[in-house]
C-alpha positions as CSV (number, residue, x, y, z in Angstrom):
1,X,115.4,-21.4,-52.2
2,X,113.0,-23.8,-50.3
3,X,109.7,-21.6,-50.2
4,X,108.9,-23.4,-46.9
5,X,111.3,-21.2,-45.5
6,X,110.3,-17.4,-44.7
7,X,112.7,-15.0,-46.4
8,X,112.3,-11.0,-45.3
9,X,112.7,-8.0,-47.6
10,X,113.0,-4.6,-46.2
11,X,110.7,-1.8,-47.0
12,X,110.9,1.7,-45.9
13,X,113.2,3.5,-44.3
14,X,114.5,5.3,-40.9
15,X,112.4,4.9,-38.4
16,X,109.9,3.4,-40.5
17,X,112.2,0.6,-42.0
18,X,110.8,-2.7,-41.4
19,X,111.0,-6.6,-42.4
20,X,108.8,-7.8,-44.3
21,X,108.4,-12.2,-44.2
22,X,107.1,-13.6,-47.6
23,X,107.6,-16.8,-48.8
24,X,108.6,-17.4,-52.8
25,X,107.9,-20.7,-55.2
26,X,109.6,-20.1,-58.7
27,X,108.4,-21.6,-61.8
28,X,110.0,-24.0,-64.2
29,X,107.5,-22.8,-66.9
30,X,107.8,-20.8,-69.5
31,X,104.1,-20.1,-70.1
32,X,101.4,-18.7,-67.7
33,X,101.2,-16.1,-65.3
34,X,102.6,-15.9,-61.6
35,X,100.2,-15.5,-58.5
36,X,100.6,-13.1,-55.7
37,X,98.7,-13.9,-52.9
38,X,97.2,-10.3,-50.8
39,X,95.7,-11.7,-47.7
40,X,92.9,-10.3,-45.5
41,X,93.2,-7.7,-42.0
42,X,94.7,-9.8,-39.1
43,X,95.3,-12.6,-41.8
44,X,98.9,-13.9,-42.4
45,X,100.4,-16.3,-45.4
46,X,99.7,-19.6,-43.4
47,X,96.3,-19.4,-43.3
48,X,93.7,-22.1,-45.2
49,X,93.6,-20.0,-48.4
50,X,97.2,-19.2,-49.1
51,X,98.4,-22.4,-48.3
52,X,95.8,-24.5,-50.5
53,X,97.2,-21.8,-53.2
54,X,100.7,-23.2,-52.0
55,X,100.0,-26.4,-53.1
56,X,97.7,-25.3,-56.2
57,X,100.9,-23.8,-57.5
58,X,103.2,-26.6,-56.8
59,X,101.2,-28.8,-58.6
60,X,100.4,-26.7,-61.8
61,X,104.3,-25.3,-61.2
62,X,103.0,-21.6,-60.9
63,X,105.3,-18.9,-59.6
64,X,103.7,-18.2,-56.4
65,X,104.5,-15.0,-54.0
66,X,102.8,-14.9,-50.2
67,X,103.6,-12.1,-47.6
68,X,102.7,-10.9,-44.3
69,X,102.2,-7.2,-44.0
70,X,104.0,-5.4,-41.4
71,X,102.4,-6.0,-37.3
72,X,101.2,-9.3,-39.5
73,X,102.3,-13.1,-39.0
74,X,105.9,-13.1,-39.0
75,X,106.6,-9.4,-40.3
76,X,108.0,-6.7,-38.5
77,X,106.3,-4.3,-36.5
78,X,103.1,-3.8,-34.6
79,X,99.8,-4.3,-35.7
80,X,98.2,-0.9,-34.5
81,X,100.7,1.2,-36.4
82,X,99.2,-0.1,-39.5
83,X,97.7,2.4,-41.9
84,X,96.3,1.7,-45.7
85,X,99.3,3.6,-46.9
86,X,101.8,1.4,-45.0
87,X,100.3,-2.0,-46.0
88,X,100.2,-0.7,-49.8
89,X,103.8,0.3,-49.7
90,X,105.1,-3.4,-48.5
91,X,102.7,-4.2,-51.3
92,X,103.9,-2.2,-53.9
93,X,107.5,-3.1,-52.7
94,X,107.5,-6.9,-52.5
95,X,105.6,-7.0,-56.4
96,X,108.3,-4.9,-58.0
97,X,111.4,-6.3,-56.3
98,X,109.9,-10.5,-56.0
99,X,108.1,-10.5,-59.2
100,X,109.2,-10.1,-63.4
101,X,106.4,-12.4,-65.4
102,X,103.0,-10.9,-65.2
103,X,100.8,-11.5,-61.9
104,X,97.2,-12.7,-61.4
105,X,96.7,-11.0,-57.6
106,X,94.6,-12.8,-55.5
107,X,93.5,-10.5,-52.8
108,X,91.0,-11.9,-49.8
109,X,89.1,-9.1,-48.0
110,X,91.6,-6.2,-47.5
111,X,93.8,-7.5,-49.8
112,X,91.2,-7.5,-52.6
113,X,91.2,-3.8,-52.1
114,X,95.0,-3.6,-51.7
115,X,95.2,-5.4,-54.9
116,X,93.1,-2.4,-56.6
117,X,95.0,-0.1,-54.6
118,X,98.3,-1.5,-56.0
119,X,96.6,-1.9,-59.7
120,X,96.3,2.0,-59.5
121,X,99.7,2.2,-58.2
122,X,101.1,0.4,-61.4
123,X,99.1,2.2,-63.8
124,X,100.1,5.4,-62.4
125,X,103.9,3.8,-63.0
126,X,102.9,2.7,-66.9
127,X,103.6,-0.9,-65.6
128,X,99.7,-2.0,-66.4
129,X,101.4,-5.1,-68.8
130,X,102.6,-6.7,-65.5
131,X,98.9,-7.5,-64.4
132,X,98.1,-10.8,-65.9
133,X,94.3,-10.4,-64.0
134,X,92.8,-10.9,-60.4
135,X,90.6,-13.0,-58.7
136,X,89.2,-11.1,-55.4
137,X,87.2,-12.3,-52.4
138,X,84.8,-10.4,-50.9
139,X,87.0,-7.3,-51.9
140,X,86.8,-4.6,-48.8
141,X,87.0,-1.4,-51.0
142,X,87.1,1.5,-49.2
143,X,86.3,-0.8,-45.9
144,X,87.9,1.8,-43.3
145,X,85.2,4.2,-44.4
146,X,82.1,2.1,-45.6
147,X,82.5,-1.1,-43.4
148,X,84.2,0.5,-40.0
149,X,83.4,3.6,-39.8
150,X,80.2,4.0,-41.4
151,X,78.6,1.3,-39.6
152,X,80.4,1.5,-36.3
153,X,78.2,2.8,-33.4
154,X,78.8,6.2,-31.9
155,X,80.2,4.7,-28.6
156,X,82.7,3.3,-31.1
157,X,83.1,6.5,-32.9
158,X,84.0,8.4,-29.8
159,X,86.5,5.8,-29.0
160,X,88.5,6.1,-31.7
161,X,88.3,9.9,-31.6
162,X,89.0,10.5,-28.6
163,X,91.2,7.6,-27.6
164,X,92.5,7.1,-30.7
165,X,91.3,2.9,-31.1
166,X,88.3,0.8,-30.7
167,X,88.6,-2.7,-30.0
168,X,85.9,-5.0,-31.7
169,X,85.4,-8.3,-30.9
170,X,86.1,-10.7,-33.3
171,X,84.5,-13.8,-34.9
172,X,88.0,-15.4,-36.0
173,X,90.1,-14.7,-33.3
174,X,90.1,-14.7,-29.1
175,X,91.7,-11.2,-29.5
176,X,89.5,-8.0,-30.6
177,X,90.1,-6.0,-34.1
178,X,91.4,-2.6,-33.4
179,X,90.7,0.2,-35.5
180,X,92.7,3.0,-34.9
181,X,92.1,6.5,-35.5
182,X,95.3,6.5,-38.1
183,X,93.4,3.8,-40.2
184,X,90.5,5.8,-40.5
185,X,92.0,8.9,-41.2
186,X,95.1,7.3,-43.6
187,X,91.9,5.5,-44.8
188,X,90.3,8.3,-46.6
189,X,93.0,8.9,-48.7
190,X,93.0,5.8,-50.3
191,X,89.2,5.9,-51.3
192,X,87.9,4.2,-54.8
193,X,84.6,4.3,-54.8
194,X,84.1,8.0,-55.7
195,X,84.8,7.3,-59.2
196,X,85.5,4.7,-61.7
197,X,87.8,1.9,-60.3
198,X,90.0,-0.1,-62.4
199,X,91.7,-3.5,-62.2
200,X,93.3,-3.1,-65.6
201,X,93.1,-6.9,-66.4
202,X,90.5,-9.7,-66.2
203,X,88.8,-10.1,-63.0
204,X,87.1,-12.2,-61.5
205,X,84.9,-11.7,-58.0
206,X,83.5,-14.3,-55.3
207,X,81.2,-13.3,-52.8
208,X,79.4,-15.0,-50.1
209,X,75.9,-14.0,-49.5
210,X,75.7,-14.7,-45.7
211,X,79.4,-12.6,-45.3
212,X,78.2,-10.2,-42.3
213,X,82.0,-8.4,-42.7
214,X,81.6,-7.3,-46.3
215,X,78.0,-7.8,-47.6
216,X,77.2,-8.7,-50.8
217,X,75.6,-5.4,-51.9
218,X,79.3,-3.9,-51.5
219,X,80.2,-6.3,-53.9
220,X,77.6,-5.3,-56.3
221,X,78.3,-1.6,-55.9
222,X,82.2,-2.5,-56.2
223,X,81.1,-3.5,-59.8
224,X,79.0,-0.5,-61.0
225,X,82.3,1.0,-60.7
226,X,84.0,-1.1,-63.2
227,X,82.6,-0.4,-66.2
228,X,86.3,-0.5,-67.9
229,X,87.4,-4.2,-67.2
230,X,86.4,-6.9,-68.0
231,X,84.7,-8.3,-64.2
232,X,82.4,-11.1,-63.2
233,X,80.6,-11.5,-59.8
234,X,80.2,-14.9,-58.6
235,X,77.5,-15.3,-55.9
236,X,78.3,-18.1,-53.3
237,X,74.4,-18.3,-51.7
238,X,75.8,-20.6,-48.6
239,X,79.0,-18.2,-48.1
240,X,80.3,-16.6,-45.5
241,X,83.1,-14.0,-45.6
242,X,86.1,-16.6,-45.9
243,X,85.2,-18.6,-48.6
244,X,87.8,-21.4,-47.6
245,X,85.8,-24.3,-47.5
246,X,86.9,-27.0,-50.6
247,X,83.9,-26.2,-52.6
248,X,85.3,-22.7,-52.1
249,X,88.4,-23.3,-52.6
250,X,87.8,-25.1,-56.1
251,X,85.8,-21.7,-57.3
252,X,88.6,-19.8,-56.6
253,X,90.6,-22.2,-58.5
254,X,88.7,-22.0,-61.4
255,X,88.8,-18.2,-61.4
256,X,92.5,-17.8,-61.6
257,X,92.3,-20.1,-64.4
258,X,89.8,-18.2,-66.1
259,X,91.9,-15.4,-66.0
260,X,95.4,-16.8,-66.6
């Protein structure tokens, strides 16, 4: 298979069967684990991050899975039909069909909290031995609640009430975030930080201390909740929310290696 190629999986079914892209590298090695890249809310696998992972792992020869989630990059469906619970399921598919040797997930933003999302999912399954560890950015725990709707003003609350979306300019893109009212309301059903959380392997955290998206004090109260696992918090004092610069880039590096 050449991984430059997209290959699709399907995941659900009915009306609500759709392709999901992903791109695959397989390993020569015997030793080590794989990585599975979980990428951020309007992010797709081509972006600065997965692909300097792309090459990370052809030259250490890691097994190496990327995906788009569904309304994402070159997936299936639309973007404002996306819910928590839909996005977890084309997680929870693509690890248990694409996968065998334990993973390190990488998850950037929303796909650090996907990647505790599909940690809880496994452990529910007894499959806990296929986590190898994690290494999160700016993990968005709970973000639909605590980052959206929390802080969004009540203009914005009406909105998505009573239109059912509100449309928030964006920093990354020319075209707004929208936040429908099926993300908030999927949203709260999917909520960690009531209790304790668990990443069932070695984890390791970066956060940037100028990120405006997810602050830094989410990241500190993300950890208060891990008393279980083994976690360290890296503070980047000149970061924003991407971390993707090389200096970045190289931490990141260094955290997958310190857990696997």
């Amino acid at each position: 298979m050449n991984p430059a190629e997209p290959q699709f999986l399907e995941v659900g079914a009915g009306s609500e069967r759709r392709r999901i892209a992903y791109r695959r590298r397989i390993s020569k090695r015997a030793d080590g684990a794989g990585i599975v890249w979980l990428g951020g809310f309007k992010s797709d696998m081509a972006s600065t991050k997965a692909s300097a992972l792309d090459d990370y792992c052809t030259r250490e020869d890691r097994e190496f899975l990327r995906f788009d989630y569904s309304g994402h990059g070159l997936s299936e469906g639309e973007f404002e039909h996306g819910t928590i619970s839909r996005w977890l399921e084309e997680c929870v598919a693509l690890f248990r069909h694409l996968t065998q040797a334990p993973q390190i997930l990488v998850g950037s933003s929303m796909g650090g909290y996907l990647a505790l999302l599909l940690a809880r999912a496994l452990a529910e399954a007894g499959e806990t031995d296929r986590l190898a560890g994690m290494a999160l950015i700016a993990p968005a725990v709970d973000f639909t609640e605590k980052l959206v709707w929390e802080r969004a003003p009540e203009e914005a609350r009406r909105a998505i009430v009573e239109t059912g979306a509100w449309r928030r300019p964006s920093d990354y893109t020319n075209e707004p975030y929208v936040f429908t009212r099926a993300l908030i309301e999927d949203g709260r059903r999917h909520l960690l930080l009531g209790g304790i959380v668990r990443s069932y392997s070695p984890t390791r955290i970066l956060q940037g201390m100028l990120d405006q998206d997810v602050p830094y004090a989410h990241a500190l109260a993300l950890i208060e909740h891990m008393p279980a696992d083994p976690v360290t918090l890296t503070l980047v004092r000149d970061g924003d929310h991407r971390l993707s610069r090389p200096q970045d880039i190289d931490l990141l590096f260094r955290a997958i290696e310190d857990v696997g």
